[in-house]
Every structure is written in C-alpha cells, then in structure tokens.
BANUSE-61539 format. One line per field, with one value per residue (C-alpha): residue number from 1; residue in three letters; chain; x, y, z. Coordinates in steps of 0.25 Angstrom, whole numbers. Example, Ala and Ser with C-alpha at 12.3 -4.5 7.8 and 13.67 -1.06 7.14 Angstrom:
<tipas>
k: [1:2]
r: [Ala:Ser]
c: [A:A]
x: [49:55]
y: [-18:-4]
z: [31:29]
</tipas>
This chain:
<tipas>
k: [1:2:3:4:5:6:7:8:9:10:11:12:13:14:15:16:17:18:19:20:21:22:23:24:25:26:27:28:29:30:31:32:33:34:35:36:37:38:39:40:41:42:43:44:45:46:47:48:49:50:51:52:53:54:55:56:57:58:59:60:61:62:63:64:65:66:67:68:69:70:71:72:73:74:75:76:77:78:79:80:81:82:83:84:85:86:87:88:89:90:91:92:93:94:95:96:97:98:99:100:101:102:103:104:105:106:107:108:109:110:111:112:113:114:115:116:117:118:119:120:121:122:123:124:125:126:127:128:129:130:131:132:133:134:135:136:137:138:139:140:141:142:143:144:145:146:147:148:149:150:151:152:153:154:155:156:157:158:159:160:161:162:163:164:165:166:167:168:169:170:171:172:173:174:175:176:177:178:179:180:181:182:183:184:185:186:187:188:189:190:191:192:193:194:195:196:197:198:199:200:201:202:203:204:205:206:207:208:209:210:211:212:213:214:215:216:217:218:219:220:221:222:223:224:225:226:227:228:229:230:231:232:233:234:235:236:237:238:239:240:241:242:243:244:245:246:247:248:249:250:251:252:253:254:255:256:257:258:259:260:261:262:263:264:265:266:267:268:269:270:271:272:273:274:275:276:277:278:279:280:281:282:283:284:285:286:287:288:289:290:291:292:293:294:295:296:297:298:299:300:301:302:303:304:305:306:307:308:309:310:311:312:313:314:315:316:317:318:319:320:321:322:323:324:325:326:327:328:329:330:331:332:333:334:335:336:337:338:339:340:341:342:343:344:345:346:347:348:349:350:351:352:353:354:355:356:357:358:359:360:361:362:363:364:365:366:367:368:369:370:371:372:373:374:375:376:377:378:379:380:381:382:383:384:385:386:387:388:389:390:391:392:393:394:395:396:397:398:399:400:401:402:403:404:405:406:407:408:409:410:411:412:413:414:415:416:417:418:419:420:421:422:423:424:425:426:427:428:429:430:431:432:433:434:435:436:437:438:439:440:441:442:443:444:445:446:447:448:449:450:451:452:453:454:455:456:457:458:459:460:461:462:463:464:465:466:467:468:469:470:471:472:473:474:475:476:477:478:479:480:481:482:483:484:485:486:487:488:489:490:491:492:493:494:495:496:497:498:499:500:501:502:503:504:505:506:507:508:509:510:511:512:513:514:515:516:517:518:519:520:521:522:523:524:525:526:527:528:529:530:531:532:533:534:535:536:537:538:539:540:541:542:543:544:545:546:547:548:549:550:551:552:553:554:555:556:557:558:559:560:561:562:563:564:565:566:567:568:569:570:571:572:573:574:575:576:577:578:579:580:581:582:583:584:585:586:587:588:589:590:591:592:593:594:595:596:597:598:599:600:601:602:603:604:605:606:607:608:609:610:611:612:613:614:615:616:617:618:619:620:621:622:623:624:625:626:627:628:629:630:631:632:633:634:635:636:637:638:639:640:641:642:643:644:645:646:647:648:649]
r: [Unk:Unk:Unk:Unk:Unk:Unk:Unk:Unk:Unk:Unk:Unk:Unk:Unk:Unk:Unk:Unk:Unk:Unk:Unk:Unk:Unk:Unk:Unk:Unk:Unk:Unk:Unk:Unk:Unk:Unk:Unk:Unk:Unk:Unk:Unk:Unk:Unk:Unk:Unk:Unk:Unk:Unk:Unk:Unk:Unk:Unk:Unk:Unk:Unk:Unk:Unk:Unk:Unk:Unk:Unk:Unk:Unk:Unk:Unk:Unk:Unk:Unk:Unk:Unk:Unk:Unk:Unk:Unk:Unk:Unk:Unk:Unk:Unk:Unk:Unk:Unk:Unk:Unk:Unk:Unk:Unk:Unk:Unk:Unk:Unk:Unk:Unk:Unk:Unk:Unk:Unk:Unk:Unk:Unk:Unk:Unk:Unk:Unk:Unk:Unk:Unk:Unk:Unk:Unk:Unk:Unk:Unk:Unk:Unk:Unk:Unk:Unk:Unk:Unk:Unk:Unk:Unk:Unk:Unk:Unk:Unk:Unk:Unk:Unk:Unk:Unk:Unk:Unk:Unk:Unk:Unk:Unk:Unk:Unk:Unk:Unk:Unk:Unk:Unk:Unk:Unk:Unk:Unk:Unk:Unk:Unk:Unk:Unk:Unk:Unk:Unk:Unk:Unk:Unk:Unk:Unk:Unk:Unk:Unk:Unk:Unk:Unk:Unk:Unk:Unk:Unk:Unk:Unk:Unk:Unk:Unk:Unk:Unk:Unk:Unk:Unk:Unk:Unk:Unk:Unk:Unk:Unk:Unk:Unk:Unk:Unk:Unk:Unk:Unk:Unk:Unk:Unk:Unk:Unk:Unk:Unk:Unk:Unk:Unk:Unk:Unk:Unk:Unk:Unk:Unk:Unk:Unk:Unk:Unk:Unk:Unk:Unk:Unk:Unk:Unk:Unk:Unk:Unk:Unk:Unk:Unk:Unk:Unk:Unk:Unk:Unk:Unk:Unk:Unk:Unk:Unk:Unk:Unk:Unk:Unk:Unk:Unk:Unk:Unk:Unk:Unk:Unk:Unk:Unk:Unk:Unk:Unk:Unk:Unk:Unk:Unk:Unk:Unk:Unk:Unk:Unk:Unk:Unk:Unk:Unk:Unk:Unk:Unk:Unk:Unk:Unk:Unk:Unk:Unk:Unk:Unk:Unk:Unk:Unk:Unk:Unk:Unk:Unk:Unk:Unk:Unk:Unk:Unk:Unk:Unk:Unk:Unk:Unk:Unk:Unk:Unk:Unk:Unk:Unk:Unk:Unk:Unk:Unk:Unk:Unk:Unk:Unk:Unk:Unk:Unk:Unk:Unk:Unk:Unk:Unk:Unk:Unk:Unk:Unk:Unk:Unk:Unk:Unk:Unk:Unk:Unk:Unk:Unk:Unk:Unk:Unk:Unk:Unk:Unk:Unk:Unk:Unk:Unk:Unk:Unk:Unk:Unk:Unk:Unk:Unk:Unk:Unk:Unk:Unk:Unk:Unk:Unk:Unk:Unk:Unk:Unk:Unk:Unk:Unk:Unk:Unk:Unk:Unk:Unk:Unk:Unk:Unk:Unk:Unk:Unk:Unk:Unk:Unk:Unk:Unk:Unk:Unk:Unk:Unk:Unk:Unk:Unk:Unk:Unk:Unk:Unk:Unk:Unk:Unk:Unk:Unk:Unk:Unk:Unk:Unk:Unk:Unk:Unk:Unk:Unk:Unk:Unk:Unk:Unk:Unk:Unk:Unk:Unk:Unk:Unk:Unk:Unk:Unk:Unk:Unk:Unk:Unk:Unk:Unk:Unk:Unk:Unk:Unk:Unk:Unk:Unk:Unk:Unk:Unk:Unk:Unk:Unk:Unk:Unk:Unk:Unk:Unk:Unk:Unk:Unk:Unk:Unk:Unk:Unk:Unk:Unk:Unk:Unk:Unk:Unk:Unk:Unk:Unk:Unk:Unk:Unk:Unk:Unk:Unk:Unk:Unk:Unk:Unk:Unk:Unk:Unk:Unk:Unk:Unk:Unk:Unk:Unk:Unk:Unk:Unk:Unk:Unk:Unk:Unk:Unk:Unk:Unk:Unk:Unk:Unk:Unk:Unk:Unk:Unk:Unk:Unk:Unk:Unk:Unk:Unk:Unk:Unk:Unk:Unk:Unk:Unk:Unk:Unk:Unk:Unk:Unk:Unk:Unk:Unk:Unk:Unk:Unk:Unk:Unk:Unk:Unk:Unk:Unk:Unk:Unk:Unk:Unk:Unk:Unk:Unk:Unk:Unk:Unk:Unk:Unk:Unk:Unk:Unk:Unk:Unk:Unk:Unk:Unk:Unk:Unk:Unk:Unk:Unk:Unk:Unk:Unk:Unk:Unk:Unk:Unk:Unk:Unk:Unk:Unk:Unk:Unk:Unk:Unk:Unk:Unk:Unk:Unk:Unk:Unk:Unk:Unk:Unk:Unk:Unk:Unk:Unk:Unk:Unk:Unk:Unk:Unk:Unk:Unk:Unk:Unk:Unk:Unk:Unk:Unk:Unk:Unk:Unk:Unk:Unk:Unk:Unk:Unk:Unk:Unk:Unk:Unk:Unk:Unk:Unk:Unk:Unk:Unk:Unk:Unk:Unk:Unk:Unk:Unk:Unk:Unk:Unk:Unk:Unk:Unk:Unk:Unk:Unk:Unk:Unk:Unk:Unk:Unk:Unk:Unk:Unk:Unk:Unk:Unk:Unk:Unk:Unk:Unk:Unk:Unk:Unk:Unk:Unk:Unk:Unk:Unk:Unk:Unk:Unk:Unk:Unk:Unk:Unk:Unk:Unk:Unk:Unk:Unk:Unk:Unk]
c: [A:A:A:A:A:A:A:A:A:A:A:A:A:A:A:A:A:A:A:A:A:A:A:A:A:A:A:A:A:A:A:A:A:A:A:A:A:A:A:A:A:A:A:A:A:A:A:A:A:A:A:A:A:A:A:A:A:A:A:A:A:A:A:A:A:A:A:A:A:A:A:A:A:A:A:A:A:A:A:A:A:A:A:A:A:A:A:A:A:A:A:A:A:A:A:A:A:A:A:A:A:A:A:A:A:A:A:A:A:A:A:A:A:A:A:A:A:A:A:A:A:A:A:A:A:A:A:A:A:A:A:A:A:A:A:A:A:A:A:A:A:A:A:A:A:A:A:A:A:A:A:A:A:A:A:A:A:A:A:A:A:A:A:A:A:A:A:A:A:A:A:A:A:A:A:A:A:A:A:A:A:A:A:A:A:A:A:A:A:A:A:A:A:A:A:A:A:A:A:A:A:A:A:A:A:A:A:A:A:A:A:A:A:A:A:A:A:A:A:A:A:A:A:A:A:A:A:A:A:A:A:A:A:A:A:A:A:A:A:A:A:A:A:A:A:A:A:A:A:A:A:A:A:A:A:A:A:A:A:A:A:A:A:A:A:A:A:A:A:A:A:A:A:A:A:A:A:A:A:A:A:A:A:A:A:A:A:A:A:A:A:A:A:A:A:A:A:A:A:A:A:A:A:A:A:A:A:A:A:A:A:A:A:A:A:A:A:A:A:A:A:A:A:A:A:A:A:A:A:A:A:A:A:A:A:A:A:A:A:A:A:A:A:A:A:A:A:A:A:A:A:A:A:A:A:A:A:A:A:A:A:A:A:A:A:A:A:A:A:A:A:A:A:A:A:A:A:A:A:A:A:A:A:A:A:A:A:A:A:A:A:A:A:A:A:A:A:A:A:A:A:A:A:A:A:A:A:A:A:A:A:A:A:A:A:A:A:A:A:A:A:A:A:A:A:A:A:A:A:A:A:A:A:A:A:A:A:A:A:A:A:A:A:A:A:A:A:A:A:A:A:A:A:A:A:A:A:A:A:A:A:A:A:A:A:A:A:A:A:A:A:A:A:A:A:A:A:A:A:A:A:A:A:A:A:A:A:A:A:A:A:A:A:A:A:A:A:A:A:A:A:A:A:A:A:A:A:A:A:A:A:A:A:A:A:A:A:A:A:A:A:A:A:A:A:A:A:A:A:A:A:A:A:A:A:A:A:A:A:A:A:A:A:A:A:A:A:A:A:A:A:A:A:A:A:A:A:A:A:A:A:A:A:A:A:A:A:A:A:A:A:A:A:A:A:A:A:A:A:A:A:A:A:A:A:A:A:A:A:A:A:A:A:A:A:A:A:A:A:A:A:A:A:A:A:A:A:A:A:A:A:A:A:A:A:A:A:A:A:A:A:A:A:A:A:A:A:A:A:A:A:A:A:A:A:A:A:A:A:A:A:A:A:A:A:A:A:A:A]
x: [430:443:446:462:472:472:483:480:495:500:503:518:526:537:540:535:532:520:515:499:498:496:484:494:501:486:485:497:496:481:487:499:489:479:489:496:483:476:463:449:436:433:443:442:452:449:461:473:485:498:505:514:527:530:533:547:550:544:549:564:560:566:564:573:576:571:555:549:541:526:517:500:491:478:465:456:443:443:427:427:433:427:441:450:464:475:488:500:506:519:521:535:536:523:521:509:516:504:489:483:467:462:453:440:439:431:438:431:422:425:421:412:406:402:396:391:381:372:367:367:357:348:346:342:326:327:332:325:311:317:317:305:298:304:297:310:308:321:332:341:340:346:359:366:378:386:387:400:392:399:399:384:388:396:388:398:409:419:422:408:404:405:395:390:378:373:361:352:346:339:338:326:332:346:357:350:354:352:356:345:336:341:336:335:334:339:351:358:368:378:385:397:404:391:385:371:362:363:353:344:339:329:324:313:308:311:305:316:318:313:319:330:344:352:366:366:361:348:343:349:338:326:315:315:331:335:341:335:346:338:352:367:373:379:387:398:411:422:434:446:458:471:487:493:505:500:501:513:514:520:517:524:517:508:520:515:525:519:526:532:522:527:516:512:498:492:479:472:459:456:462:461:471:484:497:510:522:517:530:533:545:553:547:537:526:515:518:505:490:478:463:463:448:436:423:410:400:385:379:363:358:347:349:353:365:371:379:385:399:408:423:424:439:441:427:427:441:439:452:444:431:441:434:439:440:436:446:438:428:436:449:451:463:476:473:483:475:480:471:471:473:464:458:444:440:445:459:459:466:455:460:453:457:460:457:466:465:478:478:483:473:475:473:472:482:493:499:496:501:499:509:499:509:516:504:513:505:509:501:503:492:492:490:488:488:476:476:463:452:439:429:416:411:397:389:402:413:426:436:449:458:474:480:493:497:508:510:512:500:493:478:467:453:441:428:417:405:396:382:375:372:359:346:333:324:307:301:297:310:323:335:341:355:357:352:340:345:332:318:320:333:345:360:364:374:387:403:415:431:442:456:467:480:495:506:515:530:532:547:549:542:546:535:528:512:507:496:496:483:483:478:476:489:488:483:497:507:511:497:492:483:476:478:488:487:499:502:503:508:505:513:507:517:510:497:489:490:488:474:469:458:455:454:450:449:464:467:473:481:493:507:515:530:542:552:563:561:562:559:568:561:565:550:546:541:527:513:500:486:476:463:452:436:433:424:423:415:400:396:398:408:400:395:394:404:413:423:424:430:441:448:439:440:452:454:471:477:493:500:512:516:510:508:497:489:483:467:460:451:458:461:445:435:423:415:425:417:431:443:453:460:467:463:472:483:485:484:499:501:515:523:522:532:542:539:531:517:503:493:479:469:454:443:429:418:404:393:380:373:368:358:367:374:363:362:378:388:394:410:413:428:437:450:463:475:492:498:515:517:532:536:541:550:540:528:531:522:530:537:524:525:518:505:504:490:479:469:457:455]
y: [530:537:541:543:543:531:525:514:506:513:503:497:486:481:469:460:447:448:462:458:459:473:476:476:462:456:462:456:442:441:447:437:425:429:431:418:409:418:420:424:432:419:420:425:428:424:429:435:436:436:423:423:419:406:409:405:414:427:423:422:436:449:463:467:451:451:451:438:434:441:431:430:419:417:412:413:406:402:402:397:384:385:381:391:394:396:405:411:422:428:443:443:434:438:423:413:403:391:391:380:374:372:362:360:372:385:400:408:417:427:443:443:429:436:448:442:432:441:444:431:427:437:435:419:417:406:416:426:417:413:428:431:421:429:442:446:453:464:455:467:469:454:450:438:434:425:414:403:389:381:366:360:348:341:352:362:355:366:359:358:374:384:393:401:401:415:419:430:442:453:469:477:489:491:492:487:475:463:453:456:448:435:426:411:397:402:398:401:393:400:396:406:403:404:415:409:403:388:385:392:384:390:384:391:405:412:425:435:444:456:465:475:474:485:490:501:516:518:505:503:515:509:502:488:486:475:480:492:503:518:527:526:527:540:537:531:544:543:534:540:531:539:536:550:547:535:522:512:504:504:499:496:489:478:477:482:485:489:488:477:470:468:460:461:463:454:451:443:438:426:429:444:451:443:445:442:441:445:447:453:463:456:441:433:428:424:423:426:427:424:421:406:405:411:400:402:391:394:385:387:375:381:380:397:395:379:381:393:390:399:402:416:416:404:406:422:426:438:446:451:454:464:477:492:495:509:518:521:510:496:503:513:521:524:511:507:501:489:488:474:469:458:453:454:442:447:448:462:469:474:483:482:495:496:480:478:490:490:499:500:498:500:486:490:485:479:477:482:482:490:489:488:491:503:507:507:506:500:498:497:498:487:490:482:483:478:474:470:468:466:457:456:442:444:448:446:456:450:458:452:460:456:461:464:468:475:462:455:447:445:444:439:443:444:453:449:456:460:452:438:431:431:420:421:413:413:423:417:407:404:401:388:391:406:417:428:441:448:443:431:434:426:423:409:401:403:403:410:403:409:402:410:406:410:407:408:413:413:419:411:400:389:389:376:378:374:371:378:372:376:363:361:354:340:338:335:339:348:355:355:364:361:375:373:373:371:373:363:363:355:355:355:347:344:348:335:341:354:356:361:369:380:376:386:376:375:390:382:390:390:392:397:393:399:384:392:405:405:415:421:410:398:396:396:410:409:415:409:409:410:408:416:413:401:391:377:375:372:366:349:342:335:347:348:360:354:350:363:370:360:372:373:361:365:381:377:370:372:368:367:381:380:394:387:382:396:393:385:379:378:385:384:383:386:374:365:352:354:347:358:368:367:351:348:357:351:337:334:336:342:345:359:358:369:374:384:384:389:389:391:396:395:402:404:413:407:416:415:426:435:447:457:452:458:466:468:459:466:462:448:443:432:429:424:428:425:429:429:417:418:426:436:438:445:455:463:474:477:487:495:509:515:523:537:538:545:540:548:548]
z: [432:429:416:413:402:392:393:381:377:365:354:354:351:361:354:364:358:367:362:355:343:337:327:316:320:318:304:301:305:301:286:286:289:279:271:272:273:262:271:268:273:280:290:303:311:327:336:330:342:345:344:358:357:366:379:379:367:377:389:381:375:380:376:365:359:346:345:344:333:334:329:330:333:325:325:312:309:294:293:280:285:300:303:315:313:320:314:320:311:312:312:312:298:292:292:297:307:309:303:310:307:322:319:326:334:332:335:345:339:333:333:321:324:339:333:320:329:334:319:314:325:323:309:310:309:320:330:327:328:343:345:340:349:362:356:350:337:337:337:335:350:351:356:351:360:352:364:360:357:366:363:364:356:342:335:341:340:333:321:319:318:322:330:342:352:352:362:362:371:368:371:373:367:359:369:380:388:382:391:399:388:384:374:384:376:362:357:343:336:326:317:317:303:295:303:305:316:315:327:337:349:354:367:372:374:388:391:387:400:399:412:407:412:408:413:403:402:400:401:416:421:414:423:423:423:431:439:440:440:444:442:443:457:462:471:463:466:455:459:454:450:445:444:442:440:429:430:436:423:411:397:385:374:381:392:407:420:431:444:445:434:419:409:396:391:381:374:365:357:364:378:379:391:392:403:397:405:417:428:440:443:431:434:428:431:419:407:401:407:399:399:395:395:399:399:404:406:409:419:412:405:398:383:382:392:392:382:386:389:384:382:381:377:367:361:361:365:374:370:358:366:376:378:376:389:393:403:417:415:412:419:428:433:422:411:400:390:380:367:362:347:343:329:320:313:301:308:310:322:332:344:357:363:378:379:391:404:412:426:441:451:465:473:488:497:493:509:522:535:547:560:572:580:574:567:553:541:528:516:501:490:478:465:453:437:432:417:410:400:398:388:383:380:376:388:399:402:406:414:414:425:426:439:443:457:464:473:462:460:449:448:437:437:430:429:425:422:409:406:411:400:403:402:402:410:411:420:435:432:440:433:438:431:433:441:438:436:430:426:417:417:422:420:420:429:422:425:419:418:416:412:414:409:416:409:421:422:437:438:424:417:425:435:443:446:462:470:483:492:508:516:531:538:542:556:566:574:564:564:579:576:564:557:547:533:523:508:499:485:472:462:448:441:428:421:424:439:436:434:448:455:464:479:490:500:499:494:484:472:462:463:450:456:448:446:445:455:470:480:490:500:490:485:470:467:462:458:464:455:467:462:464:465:454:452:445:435:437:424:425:420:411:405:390:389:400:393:386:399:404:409:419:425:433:438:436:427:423:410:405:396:382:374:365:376:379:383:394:386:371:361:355:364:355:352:357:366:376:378:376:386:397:398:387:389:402:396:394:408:405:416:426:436:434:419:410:415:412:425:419:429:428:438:436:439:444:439:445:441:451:447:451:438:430:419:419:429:440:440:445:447:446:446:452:455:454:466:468:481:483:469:478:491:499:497:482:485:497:488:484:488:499:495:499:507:501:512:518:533]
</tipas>
C-alpha cells in the first residue's frame, strides 16, 4: 500500500445551493428550531440535512445569480411524546418554515439507542438467567447487536411502541471474535423509549460453538482457528501506484472536473454518498444519484433469524454509520478526501472525517486495434475516477464505488464483505437454511437489495425511458436463413407500464432518450442502465414481511419527477406492516413520455453462504452500469492520448 500526500478538501463555501451543510449551518437550525418550538432534553434529534432546493430552481441557477435560500431538513424524535417530527428551517431568515406530527410511524434508530441496547440487555434478570443456562457467567464478554424488529404482528405496529430485536454472541476473551459464538433460539425484545427489556423469548438452548474464528493478530495464529492460519504469506512484492505530476482533477468546494466529468459530491445521514449534477463535457446527464434503499431478508425460519428482515438505510440510515477511511488501505494511489457533517442526537454537528475516497485508477484498455496487414499497432489505456465510501451496519461492511470512465460511462457497484451473521446449530447437524462454515456453526440463507435512485437529465430534463429487448426475426423470405435477430423498443409511456424486470433471455435493458436532442444520425441521444448480475426475491409472496418490500417486486420502475418521493420503500420503514415506497409513488400512473423522470433501479445479491466466507467475507460485487447508446457521434475516447511504453520484453 502506498502512502502519499493527504489531500483532504479544505473547507470552503462556493455558494452552491448544493454545498452540505457545514457543522456551523447544523448548529444554527437545530438552535433556531429549539428556539422557536422551545424544546427539551427529551428530544432527539434523528437526521439534520440540507433541505435541496427544487430542481427547477438549480437547474434555473448559475453561478454568480443571487444564492438561493439555504434551508435544512429535520428529523426529531420527541420521546416524551413517542411522536417523529419533521421541520424544515430556514438559514437564510433564521426562521422554522414547517413542523409537521408524522403520525404513526417510528424514526430510524437512533445512535445512542444503537449503543445504549447492549447495556440494557445485559442488566435484565431474564436474560441474564437464558445466559446462565448456556454456561454463560461473564456477560461482559457479550455482544448485543441491536437487530431492527421488523413487523412480527399488530403488536409492532409503529403507533403501538417503539422497540428493537437485539440478539447475542459471545467472546472467549475481550477483543476476540465474537461472531464466532452466537447465542441460537434467544430473542429480546426492547423497548427503546423506556430503555428496558419488555420480552425475552427464549426457545431452547443449542450448544454455543466452541471452535475459534479469528481474522485478527494474535488470535489468527492460535491452534484451533478455523481456519487454521500457520503465518502471513511472503510472497506478496509491494505494488506501487504514483502520479508524479498529481492528479487530473480538480476541486473546489464539493464540486469535481475531471476530464471531461463535472459532478458535485454530496452526503447524507440517511443515504450516505450522493452525485449531483452529474454532466459530460458541459452536458447533463443525472441530476442526482442516490441509495434509495438497502433491505435484507434472511431466508431461515428458525425463531433467531425469521424476523430478520432489515432495511439498513430507513431503519439505520448508513450516511452516519460511514467510516474514516484510512489512506493506503480503503484507497490507494493520490486520494482527495471529502469529510461529511452529520448530527448527534442532541443536534450537534459530528464530522466524519475522510467519509468519501476520491482517486484515478487505471482500467486496462480503453481500445485496441492492430493492422494485420501492416503490422500497425494502436491502443489506449482507460482510466476511471472512482468516488466512494464505505459502512459498517452491525457485522457487514458496505462498499459503495461511483465510477466514472474516460468513455463516458458510468458504473455503480458494491462490495460487500465484513461478518455472517452467524447461527448456531447442534453438533452432528446439517442446517436445512444455511450453510456450515465451522463446528455448530453456520450462516443462514439470506439476500441483500439495493435500490438505487437516478434523477436523470439526459441532455436536459425532458427525457422519454425505453425498453430495448433483442428477439429472433420471424421465420420468411426475409429471413431465409433463420439467423436474424432485431431490436425491438417499448415505450414506457406512463407509470402503470413502467414497472419492469430484468430479462437475460432478451439481453433486455433501458434506454434514457433525450426528447428534445438528436444525434448527428437523427436518433435521440441517450444513456442505457444495463444490468448487472441480480436476482428476484426468494421469500414467497405471501410472506409476513412481503408487503414491507414492494420495491422488490420489480428490478425498474420509472416515475414521474417528485423531489419528496426520495426512498424505495417510504419515508419510514421501521415497524411499518408495508404498503409504502415505490408502489404508491407509481400509483397515480402519471404520464412519462417526454418529461422529468426518475428511473429507479433495484438488483440483488443472492447470498448462500460458502465456508470461504468465514471468519471475515472475502469482497463480493454487484452492480450495474449507465452506458451513453448514441449520446455521442462516434467513439469519445478516440481523443485519449497515446501512452508512452513502459513495457518489459
């Protein structure tokens, strides 16, 4: 790993009305709201961020016009009423805008609630009993992962109470791997506003697993690790990765060139990394793209891992659980670091330093072509910007990787990696729902989804969304031979019909056409969203937390544009039985054909665990891409330079 100079964004202000909030703008609207609403100690502030000015009002902004109005957005929890809040506060007139009751939902949960569960379980009787009858005696060595509750029932119904599932493992020795040693058939319930254990289910005991599974020095050396680790490998040689003469882009503020790339970086609480204004040389292409949702359903019926079913971003929100990432680890090569501001719940600015990596990475070959009959050689390297961040969510890591290539396209993906969240099963036993990855030890059947949203702004806001499947020709005179395939397009003309899915059979994928741009050959210029590996969902229609997910039911959907429809499956998941999300948005069936749209994309990653998972999870992707079909005249990395040979013979 190569350790170079930090080159972490200096704090400035360019009067963007896209700019984050700064730590100072979060002071002041949570002073002006407490102010105005004369709050107490009993109010926890959830997500303080910036309000965004419509899209209409940025895209009619230039720089120099007078600065829009800087506004924030804010969610509060008033415990003393158990009631969620929603306020938007003016910055520019010191003045609170809207305070709204949202009625029967529950906030995602909050920091201190996260770290505050570990303790309450530990000091109730009933739990500690259930421990005791595993031949658990120092609960210290305990952890407590405060799982979300789900929707078990009218007992969770969020207007009802408000609570989390937390489950337990155990470590052998402080520090040491816990995951290797869960605590099967006990479930808590608790009850986050009085800060006590309301239930504890306990269904049985199962032997706790007594194999060590350790990815840390020393523990990683000691007999008995599974697996068994002797030493490090010596035959790693360094890689070296330097620009000498720096990078090629440029920053100023949260505003990025590179090449022929202009964006803006933001972030947030709930969504974590967000693009802004994405455009190539001078021309739009999104608006804005964001993680709409993240949900993972576990596909193990046993008592521990039904209810497991969770959305990490409206039941957590992952922007706040963004790690410091470390230079020559996370990143490597010459990094531009972006901190991010978000919010204790007391509404105090925290700053996640270095939250969001920025870097070139060279990307193999961008084209190639040699001239067999003149022996002529031509070839040009690719190179793309990679912008991203990474999460902890309890025992997973979350890599979320923003691509930018020199050809022009665009490319999502995700990493995942961190810790199974692990079951035990009795010794000599095969689990029927998971996979065995170490004596009495197994990880459970599960999948993760991912919704991402594109506010898209292809050569302008006007832009039509198309289906582009390949099919066999008919049989005829015009096909004597039976080889021909043709294109065939669907336009998806209004929301009712834009609800589609993936279709490898017919290589099907999406065309973003500009209405009102035409390329030199007379077709719309456009964007295609290609998708990548996915996979349905595997739990039944019928299942209890089904209607929870409606966004899964179909990998696209397209809506009309609305600045306050924002997440895949609503505003507040938590608790909720279903019935919010993209389902409703796409309710009104508004019209598509030529307007402001929003194509939401959702693609899924199958996890059956494998014991090369174990004790930490090698990297898995997944992903899609946006790739220009016709919004250029020709091949735009026909212009990159040639490089100059450094080759060994």
């Amino acid at each position: 790993m190569t350790a170079v100079e930090d080159h972490t964004v200096a704090p400035t202000s360019t009067g963007h009305p896209l700019e984050p909030l700064t730590g100072d703008e979060v002071t002041a609207a949570v002073q002006v709201l407490r102010s105005a609403r004369g709050m107490t100690g009993t109010t926890r502030f959830v997500f303080v961020t910036l309000h965004e000015p419509s899209k209409a009002a940025v895209f009619d902004w230039s720089p120099g016009d007078e600065p829009l109005p800087r506004e924030a957005h804010i969610v509060l929890y008033e415990r003393g009423e158990r009631t969620t809040y929603e306020a938007v506060v003016s910055l520019t007139d010191e003045a609170v805008l809207s305070f709204e009751a949202i009625e029967g939902v529950q906030a995602p949960m909050m920091a201190e609630e996260f770290e505050s569960c570990e303790k309450i379980v530990q000091a109730d009787p009933r739990w500690q009993e259930a421990m005791r009858l595993r031949g658990v005696e120092d609960f210290s060595l305990t952890m407590i992962d405060p799982w979300a509750s789900s929707w078990t029932g009218p007992q969770d119904h969020p207007s009802v109470r408000r609570i989390a599932r937390p489950l337990t493992w155990v470590r052998s020795a402080p520090g040491e791997h816990g995951y290797a040693r869960p605590v099967e058939g006990l479930v808590v319930v608790v009850d986050l506003d009085a800060g006590e254990v309301i239930e504890v289910n306990d269904h049985g005991v199962v032997p706790i697993p007594e194999a060590p599974g350790n990815y840390e020095e020393p523990w990683i050396f000691e007999p008995g690790n599974v697996p068994a680790v002797e030493a490090y490998r010596d035959d790693v040689k360094p890689i070296e990765i330097t620009q000498p003469e720096g990078p090629s882009f440029t920053v100023d503020g949260h505003a990025v060139a590179w090449q022929k790339w202009q964006l803006r970086i933001g972030f947030t609480p709930r969504e974590g990394l967000v693009l802004h204004q994405v455009g190539y040389d001078g021309r739009p292409i999104v608006y804005r793209a964001s993680l709409a949702e993240m949900y993972v359903p576990y596909g193990d019926p046993a008592p521990t891992h039904r209810f497991k079913n969770v959305f990490d971003q409206g039941e957590y929100g992952v922007g706040w659980l963004a790690n410091q990432l470390t230079l020559g680890c996370d990143c490597v090569g010459h990094i531009e670091y972006f901190d991010a501001v978000v919010n204790d719940n007391d509404g105090a600015p925290v700053t996640i330093n270095n939250a969001v990596c920025m870097h070139e990475e060279d990307a193999g070959i961008a084209w190639k072509h040699t001239d067999f009959r003149t022996g002529a050689v031509q070839v040009r390297r690719r190179r793309r910007l990679v912008i991203s961040t990474i999460v902890t969510v309890g025992n997973y890591e979350y890599g979320y990787f923003w691509y930018l290539y020199n050809d022009g396209l665009i490319e999502y993906e995700i990493k995942l990696s961190g810790v199974i969240s692990t079951g035990a099963i009795a010794p000599g036993e095969t689990p029927k729902h998971g996979t065995l990855v170490a004596p009495g030890l197994y990880g459970p059947n599960h999948q993760h989804f991912f919704c991402v949203r594109l506010d898209m702004s292809v050569d302008g806001r006007a832009n039509t969304v198309v289906e582009i499947d390949s099919a066999p020709s008919p049989p005829g005179p015009d096909n004597p031979h039976g080889n021909a395939w043709e294109v065939q397009r669907t336009v998806l003309a209004s929301e009712s019909v834009a609800k589609r899915d993936t279709d490898a059979a017919r290589a099907r994928h999406w065309r973003i056409e500009s209405a009102e741009k035409t390329s030199a050959l007379g077709a719309p210029t456009a964007y295609a969203l290609m998708p990548g590996s996915n996979v349905p969902p595997m739990y039944s229609p019928d299942a209890l937390y089904a209607p929870r997910s409606g966004f899964t039911e179909h990998q696209l959907w397209v809506t009309a544009h609305d600045d306050s429809q924002r997440f895949a499956a609503g505003d507040y998941p938590a608790q909720h039985p279903g019935g919010q999300g993209l389902p409703v948005y796409g309710a009104g069936d508004r019209p598509l054909e030529g307007t402001d749209v929003v194509v939401w994309y959702t693609f899924g990653a199958h996890h059956v665990v494998r014991p090369e998972d174990w004790p930490v999870m090698p990297v898995s992707t997944v992903g899609f891409m946006l790739k220009p079909t016709g919004f250029f005249d020709g091949n735009p990395a026909l212009d990159l330079p040639p490089t100059t040979p450094h080759c060994h013979s």
